[in-house]
C-alpha positions in Angstrom: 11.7 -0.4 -21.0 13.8 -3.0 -18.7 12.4 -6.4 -17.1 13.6 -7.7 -14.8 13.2 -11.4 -13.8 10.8 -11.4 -11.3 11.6 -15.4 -10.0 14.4 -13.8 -8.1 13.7 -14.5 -4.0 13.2 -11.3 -2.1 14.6 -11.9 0.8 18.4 -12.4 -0.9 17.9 -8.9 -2.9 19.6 -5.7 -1.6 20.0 -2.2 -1.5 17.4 0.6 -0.9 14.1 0.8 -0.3 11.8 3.6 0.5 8.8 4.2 2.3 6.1 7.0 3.4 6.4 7.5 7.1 9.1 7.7 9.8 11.4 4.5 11.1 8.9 1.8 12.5 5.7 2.4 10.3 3.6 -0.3 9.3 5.2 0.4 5.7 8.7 0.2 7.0 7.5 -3.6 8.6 6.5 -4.5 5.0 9.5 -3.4 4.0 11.5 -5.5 6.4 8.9 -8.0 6.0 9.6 -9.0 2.2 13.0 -7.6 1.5 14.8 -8.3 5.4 18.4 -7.6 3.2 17.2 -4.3 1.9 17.5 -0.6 4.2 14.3 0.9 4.4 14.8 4.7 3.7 11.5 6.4 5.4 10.1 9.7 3.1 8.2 12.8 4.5 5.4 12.0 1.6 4.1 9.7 -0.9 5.5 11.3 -3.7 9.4 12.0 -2.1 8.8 7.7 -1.8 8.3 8.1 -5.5 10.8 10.3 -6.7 13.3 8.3 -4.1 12.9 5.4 -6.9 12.8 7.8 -9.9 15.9 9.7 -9.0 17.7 6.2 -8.1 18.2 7.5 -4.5 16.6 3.7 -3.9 16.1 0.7 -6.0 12.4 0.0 -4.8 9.4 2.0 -2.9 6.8 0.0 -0.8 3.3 2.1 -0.9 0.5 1.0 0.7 -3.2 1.6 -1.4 -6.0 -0.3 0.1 -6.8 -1.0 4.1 -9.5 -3.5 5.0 -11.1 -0.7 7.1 -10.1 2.7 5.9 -10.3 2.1 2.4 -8.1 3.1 -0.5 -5.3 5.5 -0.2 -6.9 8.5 -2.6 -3.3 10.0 -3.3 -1.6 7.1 -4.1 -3.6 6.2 -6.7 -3.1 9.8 -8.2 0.6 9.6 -8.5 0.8 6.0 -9.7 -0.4 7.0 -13.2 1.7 9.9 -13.5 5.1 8.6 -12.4 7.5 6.2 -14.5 7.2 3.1 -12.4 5.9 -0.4 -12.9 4.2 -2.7 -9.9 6.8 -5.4 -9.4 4.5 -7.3 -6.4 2.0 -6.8 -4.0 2.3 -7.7 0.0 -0.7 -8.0 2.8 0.7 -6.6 6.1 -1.5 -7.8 9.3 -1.5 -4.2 11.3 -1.5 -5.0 14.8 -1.9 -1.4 16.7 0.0 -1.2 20.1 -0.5 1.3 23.0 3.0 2.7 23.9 3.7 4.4 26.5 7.0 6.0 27.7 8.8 3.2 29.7 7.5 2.7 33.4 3.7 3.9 32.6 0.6 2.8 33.8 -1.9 2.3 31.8 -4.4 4.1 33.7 -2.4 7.7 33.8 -2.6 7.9 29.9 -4.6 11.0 29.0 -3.7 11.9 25.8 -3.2 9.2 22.8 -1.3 10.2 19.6 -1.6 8.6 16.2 -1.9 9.1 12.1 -5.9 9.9 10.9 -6.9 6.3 9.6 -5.0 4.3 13.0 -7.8 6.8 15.7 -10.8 5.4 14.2 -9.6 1.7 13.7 -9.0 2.2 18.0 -12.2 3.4 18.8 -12.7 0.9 21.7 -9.9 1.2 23.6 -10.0 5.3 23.1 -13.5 5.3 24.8 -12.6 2.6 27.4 -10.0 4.7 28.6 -11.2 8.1 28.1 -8.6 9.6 26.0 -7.9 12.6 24.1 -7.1 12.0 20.2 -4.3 14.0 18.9 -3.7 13.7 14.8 -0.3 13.2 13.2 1.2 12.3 9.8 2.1 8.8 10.4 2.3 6.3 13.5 5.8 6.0 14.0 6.1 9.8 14.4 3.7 10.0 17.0 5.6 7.3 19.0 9.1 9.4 17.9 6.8 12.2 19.7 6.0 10.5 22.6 9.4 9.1 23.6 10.6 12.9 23.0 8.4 14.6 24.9 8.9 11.4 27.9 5.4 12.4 29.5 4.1 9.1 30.7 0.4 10.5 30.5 0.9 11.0 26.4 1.1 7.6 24.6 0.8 6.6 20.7 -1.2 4.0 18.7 1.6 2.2 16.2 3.6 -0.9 15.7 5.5 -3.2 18.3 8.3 -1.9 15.3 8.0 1.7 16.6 8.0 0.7 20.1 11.3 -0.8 20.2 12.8 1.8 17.9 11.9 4.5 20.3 12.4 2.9 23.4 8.6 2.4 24.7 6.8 0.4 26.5 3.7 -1.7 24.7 0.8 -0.9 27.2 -1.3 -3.1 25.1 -1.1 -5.0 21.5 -3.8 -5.5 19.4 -6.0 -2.9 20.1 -7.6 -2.5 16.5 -11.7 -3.0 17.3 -11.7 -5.6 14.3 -8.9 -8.2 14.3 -8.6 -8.8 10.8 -7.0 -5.5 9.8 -4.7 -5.8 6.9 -2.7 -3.4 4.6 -1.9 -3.9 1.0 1.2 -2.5 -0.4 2.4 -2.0 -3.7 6.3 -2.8 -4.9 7.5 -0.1 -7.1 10.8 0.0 -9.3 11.8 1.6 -12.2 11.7 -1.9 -14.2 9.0 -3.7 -15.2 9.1 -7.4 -14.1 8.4 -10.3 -16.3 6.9 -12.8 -14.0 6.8 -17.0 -15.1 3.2 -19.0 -14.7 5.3 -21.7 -13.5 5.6 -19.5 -10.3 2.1 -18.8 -9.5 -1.2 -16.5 -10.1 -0.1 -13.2 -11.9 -2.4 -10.3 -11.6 -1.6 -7.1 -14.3 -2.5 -3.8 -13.5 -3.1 -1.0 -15.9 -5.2 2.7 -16.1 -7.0 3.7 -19.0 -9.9 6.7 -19.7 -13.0 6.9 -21.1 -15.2 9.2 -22.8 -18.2 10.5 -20.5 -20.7 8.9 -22.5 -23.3 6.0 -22.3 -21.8 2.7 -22.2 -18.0 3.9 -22.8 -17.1 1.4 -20.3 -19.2 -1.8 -21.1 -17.4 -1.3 -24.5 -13.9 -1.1 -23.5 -13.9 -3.4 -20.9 -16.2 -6.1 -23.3 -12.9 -7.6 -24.2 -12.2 -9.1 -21.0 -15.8 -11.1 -21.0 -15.4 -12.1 -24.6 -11.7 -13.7 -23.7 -12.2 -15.0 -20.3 -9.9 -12.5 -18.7 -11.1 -12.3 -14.4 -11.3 -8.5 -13.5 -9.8 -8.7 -9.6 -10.5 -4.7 -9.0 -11.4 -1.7 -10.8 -11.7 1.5 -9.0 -12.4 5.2 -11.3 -11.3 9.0 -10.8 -13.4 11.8 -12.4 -10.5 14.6 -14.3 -11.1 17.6 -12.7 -13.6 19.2 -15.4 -15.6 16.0 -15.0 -15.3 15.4 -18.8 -13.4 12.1 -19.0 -13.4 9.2 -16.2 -10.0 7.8 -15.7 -9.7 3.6 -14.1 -7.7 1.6 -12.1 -8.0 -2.2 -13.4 -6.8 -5.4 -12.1 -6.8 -9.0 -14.3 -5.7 -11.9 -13.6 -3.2 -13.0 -16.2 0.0 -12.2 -17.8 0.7 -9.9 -20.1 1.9 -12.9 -21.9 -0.9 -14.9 -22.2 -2.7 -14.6 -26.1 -6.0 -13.7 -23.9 -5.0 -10.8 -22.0 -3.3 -9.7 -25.0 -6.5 -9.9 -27.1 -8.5 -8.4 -24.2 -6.0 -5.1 -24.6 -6.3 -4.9 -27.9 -10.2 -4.2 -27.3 -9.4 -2.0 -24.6 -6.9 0.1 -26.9 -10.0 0.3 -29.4 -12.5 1.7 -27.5 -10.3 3.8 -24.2 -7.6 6.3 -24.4 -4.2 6.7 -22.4 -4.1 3.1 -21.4 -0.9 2.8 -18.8 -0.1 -1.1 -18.1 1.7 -0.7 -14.4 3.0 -4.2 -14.9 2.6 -7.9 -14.1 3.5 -9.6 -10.5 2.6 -12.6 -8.8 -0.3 -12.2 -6.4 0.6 -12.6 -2.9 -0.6 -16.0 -1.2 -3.3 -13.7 1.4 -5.3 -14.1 -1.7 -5.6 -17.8 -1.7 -6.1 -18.1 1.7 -8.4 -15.8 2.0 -10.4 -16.9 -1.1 
């Protein structure tokens, strides 16, 4: 295992970077977002964004796992577990939907609107206002690649200004989302687990572990925590598919550093199974604004 020194500025790092979705998805804005010197290599699926990093085809992947509307992203947290990657930082993307349009349309001749599964519902509003037709695809920026394609000025997409101006559309209208406040978190991957310093802000650590499926398995293995004053930030659980053992996503705040946390994993060790620690990165600053 490799760390890497996490004080390092992103925005002076380079080389590859890959993402789930086509050129101008909200992931490929984070991308540009944190690392602006890195290319963004856009993946057909979650897992070829993986195996990007694992083969070394890039140095870094930028998955998103949690929406303020839609929820968690189900299959990402199924890969994480099983691939060889640490969590070198987290990043809170704003997502801002746009109408586009091919370029001289009028609003009023869109029929049809085009857009990935989670971005129709989030649009609901503006969808009813104007009567339109919902058409499903795998990710926002391909439905705008779509639109500008097919150059039917009665067909528009719901995506990023980003996709807009990659594909040569027209923004009918920005911020169309019914509820303002829609944000995306994202996950850095890379093949090396970082070794953040306290001096440069809150860490969070992020780890999976099982439990048996019986009474209070998991007030026992996650005592530890309690006992050593470590803050539990998030903790989601899976079900295997026999239903025998329950399998959790956990969140702390610390360092894997720090005598606490250490103490609190020894606990968890005791009384879990096939505990993975994804690694330690400084928490984004969304969280203390938004605290």
């Amino acid at each position: 295992m490799t760390f890497i020194n996490a004080s390092a500025k992103a925005n002076s790092r380079t080389g590859k970077i890959a993402f789930q979705g086509a050129l101008g998805a909200f992931s490929d804005m984070s991308c540009r977002a944190v690392y602006p010197n890195m290319e963004t290599l856009p993946c057909e699926t979650f897992e070829d964004a993986f195996q990007a990093v694992e083969s070394g085809i890039t140095d870094l992947a930028m998955i998103p796992v949690d929406n303020s509307l839609a929820g968690r992203v189900a299959d990402v947290h199924h890969l994480l577990p099983a691939k060889k990657l640490f969590i070198i930082g987290e990043h809170f993307q704003p997502i801002s939907m746009c109408l586009l349009g091919v370029k001289g349309t009028d609003i009023k001749d869109v029929t049809d609107v085009h857009s990935h599964v989670h971005a129709i519902p989030q649009c609901r509003k503006i969808i009813k206002e104007l009567g339109l037709r919902p058409h499903i695809h795998a990710d926002t920026a391909g439905a705008a690649a779509e639109v500008a394609q097919k150059a039917d000025k009665t067909q528009a997409a719901i995506a990023s200004r980003l996709a807009g101006e990659l594909y040569g559309l027209d923004v009918l209208k920005e911020g169309i989302q019914d509820i303002q406040n829609n944000t995306t978190r994202f996950l850095v991957l890379s093949p090396e687990m970082v070794q953040p310093h306290a001096s440069e802000g809150a860490i969070l650590t992020s780890f999976f572990f099982e439990v048996r499926n019986v009474p209070a398995a998991l007030y026992k293995a996650l005592g530890g925590f309690a006992t050593n004053g470590v803050q539990i930030t998030k903790l989601e659980s899976y079900i295997d598919p026999q239903f025998h053992a329950a399998r959790f996503y956990a969140e702390v705040l610390g360092n894997l550093e720090d005598r606490h946390l250490q103490l609190a994993l020894e606990e968890l060790n005791f009384f879990a199974k096939d505990v993975k620690i994804m690694g330690s990165y400084l928490a984004h600053p969304f969280r203390n604004l938004n605290s």
